[in-house]
N, C-alpha and C positions, 0 to 999 in steps of 0.2 A: 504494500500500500504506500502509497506519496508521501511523503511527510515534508515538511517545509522549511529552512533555514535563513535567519537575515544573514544577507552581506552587504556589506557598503559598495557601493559604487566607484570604482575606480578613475575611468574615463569614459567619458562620453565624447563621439569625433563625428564629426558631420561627414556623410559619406558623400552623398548627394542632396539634391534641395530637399528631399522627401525622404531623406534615410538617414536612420545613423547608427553606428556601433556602442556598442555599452559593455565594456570590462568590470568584472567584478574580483575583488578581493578576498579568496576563498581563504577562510581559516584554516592550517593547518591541519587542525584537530579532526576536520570532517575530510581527509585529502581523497581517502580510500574511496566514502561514499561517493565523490566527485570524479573519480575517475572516469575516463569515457573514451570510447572508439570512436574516431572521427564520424561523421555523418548522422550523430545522435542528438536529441536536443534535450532542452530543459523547459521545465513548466513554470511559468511566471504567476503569481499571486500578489495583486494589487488592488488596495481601494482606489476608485474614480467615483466622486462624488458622490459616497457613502454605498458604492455598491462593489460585494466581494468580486473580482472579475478573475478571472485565470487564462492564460494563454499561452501554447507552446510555443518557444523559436528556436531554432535549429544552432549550435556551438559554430562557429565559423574561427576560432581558433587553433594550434595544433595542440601538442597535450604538452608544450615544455613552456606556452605561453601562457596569460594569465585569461580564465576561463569568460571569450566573448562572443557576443550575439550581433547577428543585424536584424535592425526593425525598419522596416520602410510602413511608411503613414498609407492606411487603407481608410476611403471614403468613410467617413461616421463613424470609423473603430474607433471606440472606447481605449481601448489600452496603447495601440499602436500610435495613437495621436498625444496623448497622455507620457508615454516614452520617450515621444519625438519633443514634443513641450513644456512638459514641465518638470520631468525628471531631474535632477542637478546629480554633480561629484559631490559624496559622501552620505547621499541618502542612502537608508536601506530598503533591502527590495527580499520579497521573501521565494525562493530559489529552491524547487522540487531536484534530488539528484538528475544525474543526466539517464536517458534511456531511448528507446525506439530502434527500429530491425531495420533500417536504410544506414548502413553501416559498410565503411571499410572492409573489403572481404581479404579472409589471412593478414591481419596487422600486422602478426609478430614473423611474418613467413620471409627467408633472405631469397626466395628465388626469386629469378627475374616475371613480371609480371605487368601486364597491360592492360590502363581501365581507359575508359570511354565515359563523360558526362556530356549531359544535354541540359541546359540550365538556362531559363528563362527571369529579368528582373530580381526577386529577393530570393530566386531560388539556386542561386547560388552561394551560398550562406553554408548550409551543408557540406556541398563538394570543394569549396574555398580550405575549409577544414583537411578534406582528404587531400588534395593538391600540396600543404603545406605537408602532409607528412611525409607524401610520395616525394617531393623535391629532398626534405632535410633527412628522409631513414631511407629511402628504396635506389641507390644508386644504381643499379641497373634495370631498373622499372621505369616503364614511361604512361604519361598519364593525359589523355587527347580532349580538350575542354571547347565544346560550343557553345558561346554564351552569345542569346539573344535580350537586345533591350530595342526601347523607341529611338534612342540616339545614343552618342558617346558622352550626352550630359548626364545618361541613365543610367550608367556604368556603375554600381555599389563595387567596393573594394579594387578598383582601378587599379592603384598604381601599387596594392601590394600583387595583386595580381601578376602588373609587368614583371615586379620585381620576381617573382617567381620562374617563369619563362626561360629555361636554358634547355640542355639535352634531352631532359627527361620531361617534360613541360611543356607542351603544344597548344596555342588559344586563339581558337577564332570566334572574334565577334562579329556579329550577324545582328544587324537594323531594320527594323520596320519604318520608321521614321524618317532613315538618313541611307543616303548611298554610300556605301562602300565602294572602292577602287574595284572588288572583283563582283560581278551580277550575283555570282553563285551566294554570297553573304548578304545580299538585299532581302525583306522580305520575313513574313512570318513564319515560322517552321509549323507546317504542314505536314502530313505523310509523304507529300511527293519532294517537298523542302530535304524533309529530314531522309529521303534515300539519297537525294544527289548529294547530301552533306556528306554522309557515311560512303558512299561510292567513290567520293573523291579523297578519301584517305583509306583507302580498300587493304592496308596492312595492318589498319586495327579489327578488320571485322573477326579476327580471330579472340580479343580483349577476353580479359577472364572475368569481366565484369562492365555492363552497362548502367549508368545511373542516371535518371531522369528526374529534376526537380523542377517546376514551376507551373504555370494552370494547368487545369486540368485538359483543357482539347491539343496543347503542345505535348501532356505527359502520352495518354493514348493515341496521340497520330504515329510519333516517335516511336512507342514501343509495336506497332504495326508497323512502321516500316522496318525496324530489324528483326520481328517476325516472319517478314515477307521475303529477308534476304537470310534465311534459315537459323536466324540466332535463337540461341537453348532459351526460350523463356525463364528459367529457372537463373540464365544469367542477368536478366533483365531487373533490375529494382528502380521505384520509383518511390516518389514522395509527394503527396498531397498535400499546400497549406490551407486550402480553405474545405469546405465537405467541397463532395463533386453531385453535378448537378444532375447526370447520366450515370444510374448504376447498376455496373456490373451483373450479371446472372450470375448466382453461384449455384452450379452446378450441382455441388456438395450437400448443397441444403435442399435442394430437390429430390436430391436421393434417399434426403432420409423419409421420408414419404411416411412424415408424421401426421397423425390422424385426429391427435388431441384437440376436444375442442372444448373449453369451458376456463372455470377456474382452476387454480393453483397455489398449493398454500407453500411460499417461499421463507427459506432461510436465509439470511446472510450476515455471515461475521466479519466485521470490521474493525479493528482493536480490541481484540479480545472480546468486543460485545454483541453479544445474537438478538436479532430481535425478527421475529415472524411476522409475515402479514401475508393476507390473498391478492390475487392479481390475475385478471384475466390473460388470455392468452392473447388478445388485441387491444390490450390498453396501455398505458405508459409502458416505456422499458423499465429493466429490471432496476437501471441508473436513478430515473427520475423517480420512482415508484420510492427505493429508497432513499432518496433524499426528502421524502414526503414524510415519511419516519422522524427525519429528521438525525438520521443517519450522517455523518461526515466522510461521505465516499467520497473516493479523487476523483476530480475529471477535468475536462479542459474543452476541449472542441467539440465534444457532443457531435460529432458529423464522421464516425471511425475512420477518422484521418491519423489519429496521434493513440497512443499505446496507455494513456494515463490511467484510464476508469477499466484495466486490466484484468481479471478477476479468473478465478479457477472453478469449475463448475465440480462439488465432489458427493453431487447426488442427480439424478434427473438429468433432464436435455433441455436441451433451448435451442431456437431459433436467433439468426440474426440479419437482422435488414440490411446491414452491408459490413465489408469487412476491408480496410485499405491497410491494414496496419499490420497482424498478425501474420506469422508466418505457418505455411500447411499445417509443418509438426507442430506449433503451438494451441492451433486448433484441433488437431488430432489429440493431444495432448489432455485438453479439456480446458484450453483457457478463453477468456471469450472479452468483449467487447463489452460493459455492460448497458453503454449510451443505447447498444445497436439491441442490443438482447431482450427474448420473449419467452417464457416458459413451453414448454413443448411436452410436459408429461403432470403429473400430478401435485407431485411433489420437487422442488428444485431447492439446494443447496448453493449459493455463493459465495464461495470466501475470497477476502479482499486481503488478505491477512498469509494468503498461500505463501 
């Protein structure tokens, strides 16, 4: 289960007009729980005008810097406008460890290896992270980065970026907004975008990993075109920031070709504390249901983008309305989403506490 930490604010650095970085000053004493694998983020917990808000944003530093986020300002967000405005150095900010399965594949691994990212606007935050590792620990690894924005004013983490950029370090940016010297980098990436991108550097389509982060019709065009040019889906990961708006069929949940229909009397333990209630099988999820309790379950984005409201099912079945976060074996596993989650049998067990 999440649990929460102050730290003070170290630096805040203006990225772009609409974005900025935010360092924080992890205490020694929690180093362990703060450890993290490139491509992982952390869950934010802030008052904005008396209301509890929570939101995740992705690490975009390496693991030997000091632990930073980028926020770029989203229309009406509560938090991200609130971050961008009125945060100051040496406030405290209350900081869930780091987690999530869009992650560096083989960190600790010395053989040589090739990734592949596709990164649009703030969703390069993530990949920005693995880029610094691949540069400073994988010398004979190389790492091939297409970052799409509206222009070159749009560019978050610019110039660490450049700085990054040697043997092992490849970075084409691609404009919707602004022309580029080459046609092939105009333009929004599309599935037909993203095959001529990937066809025109056709010695990575071998990569032992692809990583997709930013909207949603860029993540799934991309991940269709290296589907179409035979890539192992299994090497494909991507990353959701906001819910998506088009969702997936899972297969999985069709198959279980569950029959239940009515109520369901749930359990769920969360610090130690169980408290039962009923709940239809088409009424709130299992998340909101118990926060109705009054339950202090974690959660963050409520749209199974982010891995927060995580929970282990160790009774009964359930159903879930979508899943972007979890990986096969962790839902094989019995772990589930609880934003997304619906009981599927009689009696259901959640522990948050797994």
């Amino acid at each position: 289960m999440a649990q929460f930490y102050s730290f003070k604010v170290n630096q805040i650095k203006r990225e772009t007009h609409d974005s900025v970085s935010i360092s924080f000053d992890i205490d020694s004493k929690y180093s362990e729980e703060f450890k993290y694998i490139p491509g992982q983020y952390i869950t934010i917990r802030v008052g904005v005008n008396g209301e509890d808000c929570r939101r995740s944003y992705s690490i975009s530093s390496s693991r030997n810097e000091k632990l930073t986020i980028g926020i770029k300002k989203v229309p009406g967000g509560k938090v991200s406008n609130f971050m961008n405005e009125k945060l100051n150095i040496g406030d405290l900010v209350e900081i869930s460890a780091p987690q999530g399965n869009f992650k560096l594949e083989n960190i600790d691994s010395k053989n040589t290896r090739k990734f592949v990212a596709f990164a649009a606007g703030s969703g390069i935050t993530p990949v920005l992270s693995m880029l610094k590792e691949v540069s400073q620990n994988e010398i004979n690894s190389e790492f091939l980065l297409f970052y799409s924005n509206k222009t070159s004013k749009d560019v978050m983490f610019k110039d660490e970026i450049d700085d990054l950029k040697n043997q092992n370090i490849s970075t084409r940016f691609i404009f919707t907004r602004e022309n580029s010297d080459l046609e092939l980098y105009n333009g929004r990436i599309n599935e037909s975008k993203a095959l001529e991108l990937i066809k025109s550097e056709m010695s990575f389509l071998n990569a032992d990993a692809f990583y997709i982060c930013g909207p949603e019709e860029m993540i799934f065009s991309t991940k269709s075109a290296l589907e179409s040019l035979g890539v192992n889906n299994e090497k494909i990961k991507f990353e959701l920031f906001t819910a998506p708006v088009k969702k997936i069929e899972d297969s999985k949940e069709e198959s279980l070709n569950i029959d239940f229909d009515g109520n369901s009397k749930i359990t769920v333990i969360c610090d130690d504390e169980e408290v039962e209630f009923d709940l239809n099988k088409d009424g709130d999820s299992i998340l909101d249901a118990a926060m109705e309790q009054d339950l202090d379950v974690p959660f963050s984005c409520k749209g199974a983008v982010c891995c927060t409201c995580k929970a282990k099912i160790t009774n009964g079945k359930v159903t879930m309305d979508a899943n972007y976060a979890l990986s096969d074996q962790e839902v094989e596993d019995g772990y589930i989403l609880a934003c997304q989650a619906h009981p599927a049998t009689e009696s259901v067990t959640v522990d948050f506490d797994f």
